[in-house]
Kinemage of the C-alpha trace (Angstrom):
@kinemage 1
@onewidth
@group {chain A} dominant
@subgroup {mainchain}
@vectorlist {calphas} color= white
{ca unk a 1} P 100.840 94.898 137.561
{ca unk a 2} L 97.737 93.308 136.676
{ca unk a 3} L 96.583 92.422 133.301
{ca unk a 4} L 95.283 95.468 130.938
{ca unk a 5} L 95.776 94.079 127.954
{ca unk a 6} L 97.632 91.737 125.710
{ca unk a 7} L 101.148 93.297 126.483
{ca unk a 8} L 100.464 92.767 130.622
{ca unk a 9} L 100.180 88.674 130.440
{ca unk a 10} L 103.957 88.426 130.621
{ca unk a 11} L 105.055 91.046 132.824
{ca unk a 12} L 101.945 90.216 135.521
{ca unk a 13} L 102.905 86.251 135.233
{ca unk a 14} L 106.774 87.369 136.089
{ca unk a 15} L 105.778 88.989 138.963
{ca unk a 16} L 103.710 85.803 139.955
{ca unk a 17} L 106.399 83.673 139.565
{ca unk a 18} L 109.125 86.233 141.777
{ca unk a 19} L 106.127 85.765 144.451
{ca unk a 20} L 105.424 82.483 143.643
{ca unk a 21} L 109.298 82.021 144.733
{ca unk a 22} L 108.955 83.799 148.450
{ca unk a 23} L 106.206 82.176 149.252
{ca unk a 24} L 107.882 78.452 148.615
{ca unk a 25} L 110.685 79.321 151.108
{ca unk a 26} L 108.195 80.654 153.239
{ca unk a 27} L 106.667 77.103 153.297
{ca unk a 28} L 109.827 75.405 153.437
{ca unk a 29} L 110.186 71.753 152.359
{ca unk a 30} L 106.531 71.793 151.165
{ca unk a 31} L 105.981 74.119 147.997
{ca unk a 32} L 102.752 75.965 146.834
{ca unk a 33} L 101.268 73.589 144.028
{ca unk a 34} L 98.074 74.369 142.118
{ca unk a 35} L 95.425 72.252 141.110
{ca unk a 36} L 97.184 69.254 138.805
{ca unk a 37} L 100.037 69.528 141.261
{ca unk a 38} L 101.020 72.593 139.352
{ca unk a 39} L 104.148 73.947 140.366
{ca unk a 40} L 105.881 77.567 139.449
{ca unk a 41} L 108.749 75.779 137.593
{ca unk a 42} L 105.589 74.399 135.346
{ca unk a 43} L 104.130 78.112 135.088
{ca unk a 44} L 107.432 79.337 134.018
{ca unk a 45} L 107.283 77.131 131.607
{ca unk a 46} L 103.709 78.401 130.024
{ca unk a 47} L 104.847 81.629 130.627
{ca unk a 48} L 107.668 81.702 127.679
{ca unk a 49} L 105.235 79.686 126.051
{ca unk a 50} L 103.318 82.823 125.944
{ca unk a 51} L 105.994 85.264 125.365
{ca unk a 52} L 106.839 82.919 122.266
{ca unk a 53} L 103.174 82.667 120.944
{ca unk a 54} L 103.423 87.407 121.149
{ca unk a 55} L 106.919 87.076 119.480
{ca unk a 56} L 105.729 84.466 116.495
{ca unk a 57} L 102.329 86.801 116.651
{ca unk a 58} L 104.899 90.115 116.000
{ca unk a 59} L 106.893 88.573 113.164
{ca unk a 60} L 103.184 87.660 111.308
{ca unk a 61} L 102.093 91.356 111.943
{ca unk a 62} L 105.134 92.620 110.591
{ca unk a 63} L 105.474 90.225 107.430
{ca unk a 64} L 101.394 90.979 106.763
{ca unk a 65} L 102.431 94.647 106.632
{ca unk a 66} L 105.723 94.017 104.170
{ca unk a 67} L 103.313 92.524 102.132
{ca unk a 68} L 100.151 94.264 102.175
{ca unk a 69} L 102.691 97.206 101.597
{ca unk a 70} L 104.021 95.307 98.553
{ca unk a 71} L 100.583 94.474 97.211
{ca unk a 72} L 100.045 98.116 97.135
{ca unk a 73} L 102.882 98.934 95.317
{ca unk a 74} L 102.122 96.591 92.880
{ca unk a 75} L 98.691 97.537 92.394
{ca unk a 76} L 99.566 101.525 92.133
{ca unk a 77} L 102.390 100.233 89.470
{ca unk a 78} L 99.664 98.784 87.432
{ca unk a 79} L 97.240 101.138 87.423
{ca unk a 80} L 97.516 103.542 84.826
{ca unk a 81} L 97.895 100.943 82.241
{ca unk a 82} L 94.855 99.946 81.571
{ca unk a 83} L 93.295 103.421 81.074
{ca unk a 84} L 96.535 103.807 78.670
{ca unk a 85} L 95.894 100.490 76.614
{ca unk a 86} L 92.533 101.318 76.356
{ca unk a 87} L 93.191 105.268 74.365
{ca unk a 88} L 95.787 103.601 71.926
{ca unk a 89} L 93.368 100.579 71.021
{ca unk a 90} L 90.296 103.258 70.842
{ca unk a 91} L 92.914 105.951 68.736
{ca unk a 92} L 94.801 103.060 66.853
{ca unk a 93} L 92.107 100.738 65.857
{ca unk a 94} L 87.968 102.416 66.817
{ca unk a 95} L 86.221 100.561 64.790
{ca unk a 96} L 87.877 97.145 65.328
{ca unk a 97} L 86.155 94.280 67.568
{ca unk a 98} L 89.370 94.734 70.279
{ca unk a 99} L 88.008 98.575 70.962
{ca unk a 100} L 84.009 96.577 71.582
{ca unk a 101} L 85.829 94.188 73.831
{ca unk a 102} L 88.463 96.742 76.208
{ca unk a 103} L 88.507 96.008 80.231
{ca unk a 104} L 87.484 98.464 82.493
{ca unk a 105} L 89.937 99.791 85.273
{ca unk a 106} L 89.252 97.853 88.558
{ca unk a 107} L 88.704 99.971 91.659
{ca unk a 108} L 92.075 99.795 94.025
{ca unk a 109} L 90.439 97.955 96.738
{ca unk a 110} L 88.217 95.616 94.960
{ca unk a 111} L 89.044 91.689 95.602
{ca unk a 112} L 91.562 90.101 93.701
{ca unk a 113} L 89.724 88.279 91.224
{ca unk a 114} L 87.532 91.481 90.167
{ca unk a 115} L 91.346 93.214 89.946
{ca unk a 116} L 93.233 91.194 88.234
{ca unk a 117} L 90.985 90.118 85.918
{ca unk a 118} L 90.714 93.234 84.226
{ca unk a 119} L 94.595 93.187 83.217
{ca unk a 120} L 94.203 89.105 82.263
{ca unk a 121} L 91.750 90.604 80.157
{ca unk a 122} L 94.127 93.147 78.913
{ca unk a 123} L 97.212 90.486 78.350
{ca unk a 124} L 94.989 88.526 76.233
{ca unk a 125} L 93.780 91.844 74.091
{ca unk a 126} L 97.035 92.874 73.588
{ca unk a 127} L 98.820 89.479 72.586
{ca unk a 128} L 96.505 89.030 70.172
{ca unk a 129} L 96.548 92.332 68.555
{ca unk a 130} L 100.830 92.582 68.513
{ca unk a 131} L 100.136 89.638 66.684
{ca unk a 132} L 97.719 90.556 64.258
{ca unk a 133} L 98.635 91.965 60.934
{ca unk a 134} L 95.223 92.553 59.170
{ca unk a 135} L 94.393 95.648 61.183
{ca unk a 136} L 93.745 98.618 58.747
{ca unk a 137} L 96.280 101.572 59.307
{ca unk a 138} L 97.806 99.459 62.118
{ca unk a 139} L 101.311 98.139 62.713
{ca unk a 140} L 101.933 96.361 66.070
{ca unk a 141} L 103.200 96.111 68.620
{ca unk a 142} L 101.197 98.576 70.906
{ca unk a 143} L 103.186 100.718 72.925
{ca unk a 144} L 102.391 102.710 76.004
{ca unk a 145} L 103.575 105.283 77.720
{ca unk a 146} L 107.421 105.659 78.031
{ca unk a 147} L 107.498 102.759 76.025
{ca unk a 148} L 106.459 100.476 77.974
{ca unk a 149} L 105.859 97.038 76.230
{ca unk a 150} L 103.717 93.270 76.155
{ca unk a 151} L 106.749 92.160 78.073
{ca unk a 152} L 106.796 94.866 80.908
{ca unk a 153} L 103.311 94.104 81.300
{ca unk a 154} L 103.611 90.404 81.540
{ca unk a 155} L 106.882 91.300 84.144
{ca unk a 156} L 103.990 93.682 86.232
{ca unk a 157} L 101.391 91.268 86.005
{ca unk a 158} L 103.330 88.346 86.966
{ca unk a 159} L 104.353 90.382 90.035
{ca unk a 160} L 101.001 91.537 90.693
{ca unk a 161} L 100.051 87.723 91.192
{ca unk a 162} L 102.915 86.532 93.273
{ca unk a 163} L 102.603 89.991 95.283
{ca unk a 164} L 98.778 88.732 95.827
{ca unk a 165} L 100.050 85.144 96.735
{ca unk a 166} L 102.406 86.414 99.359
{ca unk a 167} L 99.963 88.756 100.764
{ca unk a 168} L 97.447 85.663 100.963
{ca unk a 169} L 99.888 83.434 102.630
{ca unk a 170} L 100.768 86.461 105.445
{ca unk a 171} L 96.546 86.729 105.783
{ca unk a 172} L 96.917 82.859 106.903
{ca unk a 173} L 100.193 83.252 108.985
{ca unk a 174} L 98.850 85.773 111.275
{ca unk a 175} L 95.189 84.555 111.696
{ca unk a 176} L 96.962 80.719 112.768
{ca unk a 177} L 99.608 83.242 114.752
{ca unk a 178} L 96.721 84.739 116.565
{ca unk a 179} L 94.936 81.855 117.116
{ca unk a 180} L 97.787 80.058 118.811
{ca unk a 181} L 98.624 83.054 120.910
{ca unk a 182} L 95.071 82.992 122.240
{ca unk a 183} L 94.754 79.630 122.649
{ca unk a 184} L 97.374 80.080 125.562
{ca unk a 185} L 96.525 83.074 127.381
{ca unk a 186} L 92.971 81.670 129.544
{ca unk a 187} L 95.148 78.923 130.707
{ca unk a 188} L 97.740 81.544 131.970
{ca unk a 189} L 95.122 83.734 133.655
{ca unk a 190} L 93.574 81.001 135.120
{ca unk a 191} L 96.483 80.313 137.144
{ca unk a 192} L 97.199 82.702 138.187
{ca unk a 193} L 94.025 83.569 139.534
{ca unk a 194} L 94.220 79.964 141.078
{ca unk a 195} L 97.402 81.253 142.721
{ca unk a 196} L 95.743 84.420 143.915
{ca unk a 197} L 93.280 82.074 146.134
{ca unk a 198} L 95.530 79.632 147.137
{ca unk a 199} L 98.092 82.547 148.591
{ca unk a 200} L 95.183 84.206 150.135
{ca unk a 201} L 94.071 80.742 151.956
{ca unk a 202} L 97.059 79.685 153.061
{ca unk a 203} L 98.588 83.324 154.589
{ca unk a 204} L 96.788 85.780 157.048
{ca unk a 205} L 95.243 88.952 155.673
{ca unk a 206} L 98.250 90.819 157.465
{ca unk a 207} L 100.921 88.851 155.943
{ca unk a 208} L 103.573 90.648 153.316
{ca unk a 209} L 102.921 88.222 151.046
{ca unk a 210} L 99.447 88.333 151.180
{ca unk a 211} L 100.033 92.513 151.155
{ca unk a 212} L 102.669 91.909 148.336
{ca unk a 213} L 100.197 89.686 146.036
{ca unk a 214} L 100.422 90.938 142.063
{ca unk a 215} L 96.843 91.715 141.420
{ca unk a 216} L 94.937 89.817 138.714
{ca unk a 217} L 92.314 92.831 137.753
{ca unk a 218} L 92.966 97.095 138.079
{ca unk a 219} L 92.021 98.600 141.200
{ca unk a 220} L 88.430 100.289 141.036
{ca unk a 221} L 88.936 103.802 139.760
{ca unk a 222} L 93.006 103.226 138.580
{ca unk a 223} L 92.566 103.484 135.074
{ca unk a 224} L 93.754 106.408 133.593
{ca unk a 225} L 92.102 108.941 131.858
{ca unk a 226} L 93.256 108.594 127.376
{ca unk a 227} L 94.922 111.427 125.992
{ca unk a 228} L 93.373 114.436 124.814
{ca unk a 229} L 92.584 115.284 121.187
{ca unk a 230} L 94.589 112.682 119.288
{ca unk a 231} L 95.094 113.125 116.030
{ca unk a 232} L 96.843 111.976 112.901
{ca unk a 233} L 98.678 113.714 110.113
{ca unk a 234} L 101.352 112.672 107.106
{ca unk a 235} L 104.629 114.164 107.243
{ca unk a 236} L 105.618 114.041 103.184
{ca unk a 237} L 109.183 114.707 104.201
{ca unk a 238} L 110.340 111.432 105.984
{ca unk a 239} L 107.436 109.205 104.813
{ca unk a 240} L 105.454 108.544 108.103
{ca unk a 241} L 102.575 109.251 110.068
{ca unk a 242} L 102.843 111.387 113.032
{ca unk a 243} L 100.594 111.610 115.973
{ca unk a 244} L 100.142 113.799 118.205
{ca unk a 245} L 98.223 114.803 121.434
{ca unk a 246} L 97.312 116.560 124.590
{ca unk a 247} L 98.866 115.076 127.851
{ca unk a 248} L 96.277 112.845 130.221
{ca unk a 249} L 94.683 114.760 132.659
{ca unk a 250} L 95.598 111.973 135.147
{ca unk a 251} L 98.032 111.790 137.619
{ca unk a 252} L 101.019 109.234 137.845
{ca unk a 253} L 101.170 108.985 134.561
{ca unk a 254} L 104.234 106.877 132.967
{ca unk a 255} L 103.950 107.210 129.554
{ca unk a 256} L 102.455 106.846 126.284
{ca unk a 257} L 102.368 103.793 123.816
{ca unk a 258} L 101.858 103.844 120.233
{ca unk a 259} L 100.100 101.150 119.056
{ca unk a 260} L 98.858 99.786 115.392
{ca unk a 261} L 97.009 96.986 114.200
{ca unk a 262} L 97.521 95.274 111.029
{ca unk a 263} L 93.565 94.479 110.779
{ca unk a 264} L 90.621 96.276 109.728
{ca unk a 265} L 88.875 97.115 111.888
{ca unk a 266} L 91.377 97.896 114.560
{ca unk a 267} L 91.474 94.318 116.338
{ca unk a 268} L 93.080 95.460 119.610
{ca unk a 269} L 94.068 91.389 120.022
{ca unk a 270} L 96.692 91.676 117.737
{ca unk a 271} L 97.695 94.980 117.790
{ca unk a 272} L 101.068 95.689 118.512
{ca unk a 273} L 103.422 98.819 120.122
{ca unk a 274} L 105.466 100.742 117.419
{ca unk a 275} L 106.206 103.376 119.656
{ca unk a 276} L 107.293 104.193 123.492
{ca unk a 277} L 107.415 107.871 124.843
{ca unk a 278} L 107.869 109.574 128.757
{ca unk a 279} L 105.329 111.428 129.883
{ca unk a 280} L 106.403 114.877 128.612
{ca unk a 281} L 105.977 113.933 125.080
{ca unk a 282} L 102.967 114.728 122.651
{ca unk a 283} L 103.960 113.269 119.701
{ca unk a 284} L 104.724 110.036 117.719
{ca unk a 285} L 105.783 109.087 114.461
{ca unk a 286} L 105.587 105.614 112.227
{ca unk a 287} L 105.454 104.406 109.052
{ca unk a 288} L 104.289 100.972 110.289
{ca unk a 289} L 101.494 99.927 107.232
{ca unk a 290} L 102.370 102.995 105.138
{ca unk a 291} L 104.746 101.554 102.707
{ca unk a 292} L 103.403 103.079 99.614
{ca unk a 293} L 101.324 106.085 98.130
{ca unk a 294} L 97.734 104.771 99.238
{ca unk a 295} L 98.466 102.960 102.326
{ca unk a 296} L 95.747 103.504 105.037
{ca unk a 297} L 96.734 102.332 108.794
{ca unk a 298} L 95.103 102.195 111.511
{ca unk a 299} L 96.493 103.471 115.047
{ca unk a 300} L 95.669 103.695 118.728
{ca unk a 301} L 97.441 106.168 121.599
{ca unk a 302} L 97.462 104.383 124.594
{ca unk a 303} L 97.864 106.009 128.409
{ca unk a 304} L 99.613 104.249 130.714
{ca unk a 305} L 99.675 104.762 134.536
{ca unk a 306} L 102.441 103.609 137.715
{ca unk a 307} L 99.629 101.477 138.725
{ca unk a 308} L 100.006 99.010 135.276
{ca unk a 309} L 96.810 100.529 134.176
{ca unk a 310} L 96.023 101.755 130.573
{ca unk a 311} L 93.188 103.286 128.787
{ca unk a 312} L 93.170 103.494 124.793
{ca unk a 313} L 92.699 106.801 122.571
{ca unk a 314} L 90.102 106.280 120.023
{ca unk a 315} L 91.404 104.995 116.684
{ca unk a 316} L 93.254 106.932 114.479
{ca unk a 317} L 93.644 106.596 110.870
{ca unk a 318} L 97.390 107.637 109.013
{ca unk a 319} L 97.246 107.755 104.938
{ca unk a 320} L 99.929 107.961 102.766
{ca unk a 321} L 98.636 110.103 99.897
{ca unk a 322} L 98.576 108.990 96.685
């Protein structure tokens, strides 16, 4: 098959290496080395080198998810109580210097420092008023709804940092991730299209294994035509997007792949396949990135052909309402 995307490095260098195998015992004693006397046992070699770089690559994507998901959670748990803390300081205490000196509630997707901030702000008010006793009409400590305390708050702050931290550290994991997986694949497709040459020079056009030669590139005209009308919708029931579609007009069509990328905007180097269907299917469900009320992911339907070809939908967008 030749390489499409991402997904085709391994699968096109293991069909290299099968070949790379005939053609050795069709030379006999003298095998088919590349420049650097580079042989196929040394290919094999970068090839799970490569398949190790996508499977440390997955594991990143799916602990950046757990924990963008998590930072979500936390954020949507904090939330309402700054509106709250800010009606029982204005109803408790209006003409105090706390009620001049209340937060305001931070936008969901501002950075961290502009979101937290706004509840340090908020610990700090509310410390020192459950500790002041010289507020007319006043006794502390202020309680919020479902009487929720200081020390809940401290508990839901605390959490809101670490859930930050971890969601930092998962940022770093999959940008190194990526980086190393990249850093591998030219090398790969340079060989290979060294070993594309080198077959070509050394066997007649006629020859099977010249006819039998795992393309590099898609034949002109092979790549499919994307699905039809893709589009994305929330099912409230089991908590996932679903996506569906019209079939590709195309023919020898194999099936469909849905894929998602944990970066915005869709990166398609690091996106990865949460779903496989046959051909006879229009739909596709996952919750991939949608952990909590919110959530926004972002998705791609992908067409794929008995040639190895592919051809991306346009990007689709799940929610989880909030």
């Amino acid at each position: 098959m030749p390489i499409t995307s991402i997904g085709s490095y391994v699968p096109t260098a293991q069909e290299i290496s099968t070949h790379w195998g005939l053609v050795n015992a069709a030379l006999g004693v003298t095998p088919l080395l590349l420049r650097g006397a580079y042989s196929v046992a040394l290919f094999n070699t970068d090839t799970t080198a490569i398949q190790s770089s996508i499977n440390a690559l997955l594991a990143a994507t799916n602990a950046f998810s757990t924990a963008s998901g998590n930072l979500t959670t936390r954020k949507i748990n904090i939330l309402p109580r700054l509106p709250q803390f800010r009606k029982a300081v204005t109803a408790l205490m209006p003409t105090s210097g706390y009620a001049n000196s209340l937060p305001t509630a931070p936008g969901r997707t501002v950075a961290e420092s502009k979101f937290t901030n706004p509840y340090q702000d908020m610990f700090d008010l509310w410390t020192k008023i459950n500790a002041d006793v010289s507020i007319p009409g006043f006794t502390p400590p202020i309680l919020l709804a479902g009487g929720y305390t200081l020390v809940l708050f401290t508990a839901d702050l605390t959490a809101l940092r670490t859930a930050y931290s971890a969601y930092n550290a998962s940022k770093v994991t999959l940008d190194k991730a990526l980086g190393d997986r990249d850093l591998v694949l030219p090398a790969i497709y340079d060989r290979i299209k060294q070993y594309r040459e080198l077959v070509l020079s050394r066997f007649a056009e006629i020859d099977p294994l010249v006819q039998s030669l795992p393309r590099l590139t898609p034949l002109p005209g092979s790549t499919p035509q994307p699905v039809q009308d893709p589009l994305a919708a929330w099912d409230a029931v089991k908590k996932e997007g679903i996506f569906t579609y019209t079939a590709s007009p195309s023919a020898n069509i194999t099936g469909y792949e849905l894929r998602y990328s944990a970066s915005v905007p869709y990166n398609a180097n690091n996106e990865i396949t949460v779903e496989t269907v046959l051909p006879n299917k229009t739909e596709m469900r996952s919750a991939k990135g949608l952990t909590a009320p919110g959530d926004e992911a972002l998705f791609k339907i992908v067409t794929k052909n008995a040639s190895g070809n592919e051809k991306s939908s346009k990007v689709l967008k799940a929610k989880y309402p909030v």
